[in-house]
C-alpha positions as CSV (number, residue, x, y, z in Angstrom):
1,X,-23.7,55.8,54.3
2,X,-24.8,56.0,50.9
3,X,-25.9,53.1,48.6
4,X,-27.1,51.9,45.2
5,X,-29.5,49.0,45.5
6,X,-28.2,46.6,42.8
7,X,-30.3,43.6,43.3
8,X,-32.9,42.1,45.1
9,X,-33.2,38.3,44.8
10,X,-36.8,36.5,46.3
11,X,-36.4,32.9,47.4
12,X,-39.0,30.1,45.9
13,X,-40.0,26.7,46.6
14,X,-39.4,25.9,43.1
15,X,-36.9,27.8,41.4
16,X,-37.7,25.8,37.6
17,X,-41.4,26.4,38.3
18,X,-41.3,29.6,39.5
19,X,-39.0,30.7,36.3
20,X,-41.7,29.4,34.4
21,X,-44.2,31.6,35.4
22,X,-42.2,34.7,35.2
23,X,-41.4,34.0,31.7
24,X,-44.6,32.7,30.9
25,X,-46.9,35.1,32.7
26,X,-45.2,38.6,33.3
27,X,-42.6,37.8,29.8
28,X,-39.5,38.3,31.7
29,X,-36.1,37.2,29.9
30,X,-34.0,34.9,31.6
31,X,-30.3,36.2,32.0
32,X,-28.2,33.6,33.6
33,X,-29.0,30.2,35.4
34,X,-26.8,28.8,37.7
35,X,-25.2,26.4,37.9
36,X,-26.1,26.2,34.4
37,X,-27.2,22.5,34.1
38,X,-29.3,22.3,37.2
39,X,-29.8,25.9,38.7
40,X,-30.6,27.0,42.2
41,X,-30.6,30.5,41.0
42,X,-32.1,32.4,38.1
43,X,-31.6,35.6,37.1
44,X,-34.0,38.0,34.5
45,X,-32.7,40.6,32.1
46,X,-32.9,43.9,33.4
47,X,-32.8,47.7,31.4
48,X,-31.2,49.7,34.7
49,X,-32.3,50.0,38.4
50,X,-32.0,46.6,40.2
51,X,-31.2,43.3,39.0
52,X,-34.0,40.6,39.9
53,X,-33.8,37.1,40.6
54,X,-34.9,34.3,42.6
55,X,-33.6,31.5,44.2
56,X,-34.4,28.0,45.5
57,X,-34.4,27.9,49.1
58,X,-35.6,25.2,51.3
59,X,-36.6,26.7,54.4
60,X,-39.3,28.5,52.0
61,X,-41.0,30.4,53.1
62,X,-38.1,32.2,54.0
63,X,-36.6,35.7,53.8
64,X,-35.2,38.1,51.4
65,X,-32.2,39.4,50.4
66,X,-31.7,43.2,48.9
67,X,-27.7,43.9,47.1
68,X,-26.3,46.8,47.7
69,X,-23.2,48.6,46.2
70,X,-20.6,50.4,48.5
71,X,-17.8,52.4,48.1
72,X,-16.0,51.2,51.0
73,X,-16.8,47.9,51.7
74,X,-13.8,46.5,54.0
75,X,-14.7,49.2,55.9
76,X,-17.9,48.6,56.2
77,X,-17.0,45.0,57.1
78,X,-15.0,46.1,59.8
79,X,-17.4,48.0,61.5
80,X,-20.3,46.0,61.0
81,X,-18.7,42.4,61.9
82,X,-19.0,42.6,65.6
83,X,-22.4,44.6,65.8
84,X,-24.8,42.0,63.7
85,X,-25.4,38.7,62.7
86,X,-23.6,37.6,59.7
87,X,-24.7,35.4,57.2
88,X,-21.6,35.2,55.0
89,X,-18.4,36.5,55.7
90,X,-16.4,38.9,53.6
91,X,-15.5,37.0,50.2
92,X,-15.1,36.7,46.4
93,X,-17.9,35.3,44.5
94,X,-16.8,32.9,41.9
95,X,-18.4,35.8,39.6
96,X,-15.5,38.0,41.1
97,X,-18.1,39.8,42.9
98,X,-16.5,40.6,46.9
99,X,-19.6,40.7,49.7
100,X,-20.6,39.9,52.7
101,X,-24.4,39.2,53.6
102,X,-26.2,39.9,57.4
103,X,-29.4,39.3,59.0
104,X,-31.8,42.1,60.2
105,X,-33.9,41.8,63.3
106,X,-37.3,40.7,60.8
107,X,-35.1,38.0,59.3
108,X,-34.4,39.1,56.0
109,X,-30.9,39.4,54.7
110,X,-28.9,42.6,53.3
111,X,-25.2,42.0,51.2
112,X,-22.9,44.9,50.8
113,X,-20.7,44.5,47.5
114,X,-18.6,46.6,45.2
């Protein structure tokens, strides 16, 4: 299988705070907040390569998450369901995206999108 890593999201105690100091400190752009009013997730602009966010979580510390696009993903779905541990299900984002998200044996999380 080949893949394009698309995003990789790190989850915070502190998703306001830590948004702060990315912005403040490194000069990153915010690109989207969400929900918009009071956000759990934040993304930053990015010029190619991988999206980066982060995202309050609160089992922090607590794993990570890499994206990555597929060409095929029900059929990746199908013969990945019954091998791993799955996170989320197969579905549609409310941002149309269509993923599904498992657990590897050291805890963190990969999702499989198109």
């Amino acid at each position: 299988m080949k893949t394009v890593l698309t995003h990789v999201r790190i989850n915070v105690s502190d998703v306001t705070k830590a948004a702060k100091w990315y912005e403040e400190v490194l000069g990153f752009e915010v690109s989207v907040r969400y929900p918009e009013d009071n956000p759990y997730y934040i993304g930053f602009e990015s010029r190619g390569g991988a999206d980066f966010s982060i995202q309050q979580d609160e089992s922090y510390p607590s794993k990570g998450r890499l994206n990555f696009q597929v060409a095929n993903l029900e059929k990746l779905w199908d013969m990945l369901k019954d091998k791993v541990t799955v996170v989320e299900a197969l579905y549609t984002t409310p941002y149309s995206v269509t993923k599904f998200t498992i657990a590897v044996p050291d805890g963190n999380e990969l999702s499989f999108m198109y």
